[in-house]
N, C-alpha and C positions, 0 to 999 in steps of 0.2 A: 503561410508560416505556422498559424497557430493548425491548422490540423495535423502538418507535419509533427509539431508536438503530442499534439493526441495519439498519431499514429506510433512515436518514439516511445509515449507512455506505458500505450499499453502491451506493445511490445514487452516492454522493460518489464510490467506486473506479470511476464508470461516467460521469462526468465529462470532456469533453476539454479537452486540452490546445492551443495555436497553436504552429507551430514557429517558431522563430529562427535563421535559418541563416549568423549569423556564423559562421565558421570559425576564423577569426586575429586575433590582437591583436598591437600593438607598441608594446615598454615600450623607448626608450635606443635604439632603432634596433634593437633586436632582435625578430625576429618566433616569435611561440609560439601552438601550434599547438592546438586545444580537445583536449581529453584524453577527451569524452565521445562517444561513437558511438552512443548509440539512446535516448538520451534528448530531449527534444527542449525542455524547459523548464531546462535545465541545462548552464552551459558552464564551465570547469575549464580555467586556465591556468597551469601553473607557472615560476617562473620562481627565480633563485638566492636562497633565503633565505624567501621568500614567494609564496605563492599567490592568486593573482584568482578568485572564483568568482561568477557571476552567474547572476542566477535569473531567468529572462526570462519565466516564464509561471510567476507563485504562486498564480493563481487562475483558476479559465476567464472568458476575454475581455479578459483583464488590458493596461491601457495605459500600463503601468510595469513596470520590473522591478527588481529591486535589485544591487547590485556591494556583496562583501564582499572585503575582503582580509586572510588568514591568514597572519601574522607570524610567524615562527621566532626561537627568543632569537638578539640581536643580531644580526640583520637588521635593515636597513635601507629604509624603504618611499620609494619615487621623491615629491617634492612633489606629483604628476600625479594622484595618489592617495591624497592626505593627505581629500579628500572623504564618502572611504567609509566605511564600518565596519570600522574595523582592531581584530581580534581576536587576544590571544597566543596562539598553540600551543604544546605542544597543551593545550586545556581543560583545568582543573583540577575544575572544579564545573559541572555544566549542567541544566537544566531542557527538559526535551522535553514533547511538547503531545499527541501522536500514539502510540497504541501500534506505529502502523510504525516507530516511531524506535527502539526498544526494541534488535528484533534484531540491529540496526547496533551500537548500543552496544555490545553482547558480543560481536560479532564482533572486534572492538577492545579487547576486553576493559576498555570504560570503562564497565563499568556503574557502579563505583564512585564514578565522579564524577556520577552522576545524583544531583540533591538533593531535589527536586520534582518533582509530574507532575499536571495534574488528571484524577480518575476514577482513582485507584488502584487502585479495583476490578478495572478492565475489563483489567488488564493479566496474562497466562494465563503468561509465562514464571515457573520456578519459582525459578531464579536474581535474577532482581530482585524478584521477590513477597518473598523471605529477606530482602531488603532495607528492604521495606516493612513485612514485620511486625516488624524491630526497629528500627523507629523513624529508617531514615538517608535514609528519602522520606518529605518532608512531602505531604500532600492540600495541593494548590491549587486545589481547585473545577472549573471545569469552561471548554474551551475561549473559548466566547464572555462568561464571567463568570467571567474567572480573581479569583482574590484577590491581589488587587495586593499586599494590603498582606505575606502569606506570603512572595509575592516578590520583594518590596524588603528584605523583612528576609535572607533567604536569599540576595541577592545576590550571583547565578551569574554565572560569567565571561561567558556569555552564555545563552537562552532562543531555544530552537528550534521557531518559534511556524507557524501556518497560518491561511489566511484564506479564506471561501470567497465574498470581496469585497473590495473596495479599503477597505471600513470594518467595522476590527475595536477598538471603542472601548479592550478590555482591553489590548492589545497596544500600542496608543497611549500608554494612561497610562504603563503600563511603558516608553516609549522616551521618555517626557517626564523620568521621574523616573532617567533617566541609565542604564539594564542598557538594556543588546545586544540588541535584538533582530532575527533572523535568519530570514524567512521562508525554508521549505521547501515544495515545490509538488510531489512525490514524487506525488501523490491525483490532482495532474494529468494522468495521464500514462495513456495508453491502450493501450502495448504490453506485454508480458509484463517482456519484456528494460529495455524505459524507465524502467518502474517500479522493475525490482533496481537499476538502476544510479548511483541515489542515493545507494549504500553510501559512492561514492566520496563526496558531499561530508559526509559523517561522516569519512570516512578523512582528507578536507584538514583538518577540526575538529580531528584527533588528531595528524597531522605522523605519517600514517602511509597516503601516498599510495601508496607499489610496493604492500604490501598489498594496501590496495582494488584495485586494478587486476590482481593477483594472486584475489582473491575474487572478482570480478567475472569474471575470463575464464574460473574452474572454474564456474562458475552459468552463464554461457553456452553454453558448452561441453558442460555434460547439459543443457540444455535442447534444446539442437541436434540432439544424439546422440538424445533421445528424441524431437524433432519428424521427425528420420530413419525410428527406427522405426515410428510411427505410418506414414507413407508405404506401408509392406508390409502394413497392414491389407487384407482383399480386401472386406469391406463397410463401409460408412456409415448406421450407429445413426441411428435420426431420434429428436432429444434436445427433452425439453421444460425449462425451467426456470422459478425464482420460486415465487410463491404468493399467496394472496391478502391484502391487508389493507387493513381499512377499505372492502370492499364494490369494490375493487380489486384486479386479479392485477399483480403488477410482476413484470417480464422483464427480461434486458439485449436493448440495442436491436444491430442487427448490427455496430455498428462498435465494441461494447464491449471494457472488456480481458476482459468474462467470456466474450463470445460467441466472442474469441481466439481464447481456450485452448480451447473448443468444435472449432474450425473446425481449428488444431493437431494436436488430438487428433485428426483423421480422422473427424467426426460430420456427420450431418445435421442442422444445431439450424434450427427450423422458424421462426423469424425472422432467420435468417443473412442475408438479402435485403432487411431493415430498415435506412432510414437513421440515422443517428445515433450517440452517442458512451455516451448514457447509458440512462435507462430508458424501456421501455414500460408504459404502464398501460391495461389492456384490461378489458372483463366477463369475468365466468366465461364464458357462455355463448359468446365469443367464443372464449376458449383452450380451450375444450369441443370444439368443432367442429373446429378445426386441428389439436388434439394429442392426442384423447381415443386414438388407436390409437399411441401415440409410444412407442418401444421402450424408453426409460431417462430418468428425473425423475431433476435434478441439481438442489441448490440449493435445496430446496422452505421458504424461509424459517428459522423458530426450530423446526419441527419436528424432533424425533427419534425420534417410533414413529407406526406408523399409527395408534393408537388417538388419539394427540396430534392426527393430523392430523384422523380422522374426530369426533371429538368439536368442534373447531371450524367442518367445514363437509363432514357425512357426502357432499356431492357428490362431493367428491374422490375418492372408490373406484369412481367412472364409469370414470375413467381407466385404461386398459391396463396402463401401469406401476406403476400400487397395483394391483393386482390379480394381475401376475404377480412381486410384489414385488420390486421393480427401481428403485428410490427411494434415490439417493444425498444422505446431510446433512453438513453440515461442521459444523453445530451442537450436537453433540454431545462435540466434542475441545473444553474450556473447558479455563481453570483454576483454582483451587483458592476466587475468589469471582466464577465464571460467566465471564470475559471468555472469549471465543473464540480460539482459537491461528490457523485461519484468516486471521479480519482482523487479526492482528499480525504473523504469519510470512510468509503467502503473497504479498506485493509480493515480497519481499527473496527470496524462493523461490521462483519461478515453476517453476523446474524442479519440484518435486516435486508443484506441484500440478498439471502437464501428467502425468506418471508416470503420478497418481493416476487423469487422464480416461482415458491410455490404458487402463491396468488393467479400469477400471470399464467402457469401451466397446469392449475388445478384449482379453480375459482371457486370449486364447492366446497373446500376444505377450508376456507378463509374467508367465509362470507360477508361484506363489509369491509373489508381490508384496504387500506388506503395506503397506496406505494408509495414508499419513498424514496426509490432514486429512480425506478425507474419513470416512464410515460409513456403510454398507448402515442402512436403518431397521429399529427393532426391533418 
C-alpha cells in the first residue's frame, strides 16, 4: 500500500499546472501589484491591513479558482470582498493535508499551531513528529477520507486541504459544517522555483509576508547560483530514471518538474525530448533498449540496495548503471515511521535537490559535498 502511495506521489509532483496571467488587481482605486513571480497557480496581493490570495489552478484543468482574503486584527475588509473566505491572521490552529505543507510551517515557526494532519505516519520532520508523538496532532485519516467528525471537533481557524478534482467529497462536508477551507495547489506546479514559492501563501496565513519573500529570494538565489555552476560542467551524463511497478516502468515525462532538475543539472535524461507534464509508463523491454548503456539511475522507486532491487526483478542488473554501481535513491532518507524527507522537503527546497543532481552528475564541481536527499545504493 505504502508504495502505491509513493507511486500516487510522485505521479501527482509530475502533474501540470495552466497559467493565469493576471498581473494586477484594484481594490479603492488603488492598483496592486501580484507578489508572485514563477509560480503560476498562485497570485498574492497585498494591500493595507489585509491580503487577497487566489488560487487559480488547485487542480490540473481546473475551471475555477478560489479568492481567499487574510485579515490582520483590526483591519478592515472593502464590502467588494465580503464574498470570499475571510480568514484572521495570523492562524492560531491549522490543519494541513499535505506533508509539503509541513516545511513551510516551521519555516514560520508555526508548527505549533498545526492540530491535525491525515497519515501522520508519512510525515519525516523530527520537529513535528515530537509533536505527534505527544499527543498535540491528532490522526485525521486520510486525504480523500478525512474524518470529518476529528475535524469538526478540532475546529481549526482554517484546513489547508488539496484536490486532485473539482470533487472532493471530505472537504465538502467540512465547508458545509462551517471550518475554512483553503485549497492549495503547490503539487500543481511544474517548475522547481513554482513549486518553492508557495512558502509565501503560508507566510500570507501567518502575517508574515517580508519573511516569505525574504525565504523565498535565499531559495532562489542557490538555486540560481547552482544552476550557474552546473553551466561549467564539460560533459552531459545520459540519466535514466523511475522503476518498475506493476509489470510497468514509470519515468517523468520531459516537461516534468523531475526531468527539470535533470535538465538543470547539466544531464542527458534519455526522455528529455518527451512530451508532457507528468509520467511515462513503458515495458521493461522498452527502457531496456534506450537506457541499458545510461551512465547514472536516479530515482529508482522505493529501492534502497541492489539486492532490494535485484530480488524484485533480477533484470535490472542488465543495466550499465547497476552494474558500475551508480544508482541514486531518495528512498532511503525517511523518518522515524518510514515517511520520506524527499517528498516533504524537496518542493520547498528545490535548491538542494539541484546541488544534490549536480554532486551526483558532476562530482568535480562539488568536491566534498554531502547529499541531502539523495543516497548512492547499498
Amino acid at each position: 500500500m505504502r508504495n502505491l502511495y509513493y507511486l500516487l506521489f510522485f505521479v501527482a509532483l509530475s502533474v501540470s499546472g495552466c497559467k493565469n496571467d493576471t498581473k494586477r488587481t484594484t481594490d479603492k482605486n488603488v492598483a496592486v501589484t501580484n507578489t508572485i513571480t514563477h509560480a503560476n497557480g498562485l497570485q498574492i496581493y497585498r494591500y493595507d491591513g489585509y491580503t487577497v490570495v487566489k488560487v487559480t489552478n488547485p487542480w490540473p484543468e481546473a475551471q475555477q479558482g478560489f479568492t481567499y482574503v487574510m485579515q490582520k486584527k483590526g483591519a478592515t475588509v472593502p464590502d467588494s470582498l465580503r464574498q470570499y473566505i475571510t480568514v484572521q491572521v495570523p492562524l492560531k490552529t491549522v490543519v494541513v493535508t499535505s506533508t509539503t505543507h509541513i516545511p513551510s510551517l516551521e519555516l514560520f515557526n508555526a508548527e505549533t499551531t498545526l492540530t491535525g494532519f491525515p497519515g501522520t505516519d508519512f510525515i519525516s520532520s523530527k520537529k513535528t513528529r515530537a509533536r505527534i508523538d505527544s499527543g498535540k496532532v491528532k490522526e485525521a485519516g486520510a486525504n480523500e477520507t478525512l474524518n470529518t467528525e476529528v475535524l469538526i471537533d478540532l475546529a481549526p481557524d482554517a484546513v489547508v486541504g488539496f484536490s486532485i478534482s473539482g470533487t472532493n467529497k471530505a472537504l465538502a462536508t467540512l465547508e458545509q459544517s462551517g471550518l475554512k477551507v483553503l485549497y492549495n495547489g503547490d503539487w500543481t506546479e511544474q517548475t522547481p522555483l513554482g513549486k518553492a514559492e508557495w512558502i509565501k501563501f503560508f507566510g500570507a496565513l501567518y502575517d508574515q509576508e517580508d519573511k516569505a519573500d525574504k525565504l523565498f529570494a535565499d531559495i532562489e538565489k542557490q538555486y540560481n547560483d547552482a544552476l550557474t555552476l552546473a553551466q561549467k560542467a564539460t560533459t552531459k551524463p545520459t540519466v535514466l530514471g523511475g522503476a518498475m511497478f506493476q509489470d510497468q516502468w514509470y519515468l517523468p515525462q520531459g516537461g516534468s518538474w523531475a526531468a527539470l532538475f535533470l535538465k538543470d543539472a547539466k544531464s542527458n535524461y534519455l526522455w528529455a525530448d518527451t512530451e508532457g507534464t507528468g509520467s511515462l509508463t513503458l515495458s521493461f523491454e522498452t527502457v531496456l533498449d534506450k537506457a541499458q548503456d545510461a551512465d547514472v539511475w536516479v530515482g529508482p522507486g522505493q529501492f534502497t540496495t541492489y539486492k532490494e532491487m535485484t530480488d524484485a526483478n533480477p533484470h535490472y542488473a542488465q543495466f550499465k548503471a547497476f552494474k558500475t554501481k551508480n544508482v541514486y535513491s531518495y528512498s532511503s532518507k525517511k523518518g522515524a515511521t518510514g515517511g520520506l524527507l524527499y517528498f516533504e522537503l524537496a518542493p520547498t527546497r528545490p535548491d538542494l535537490v539541484l546541488k544534490d543532481l549536480i554532486a551526483i552528475l558532476h562530482p568535480d564541481l562539488m568536491p566534498g559535498y554531502q547529499l541531502h536527499f539523495f543516497e548512492k545504493l547499498k
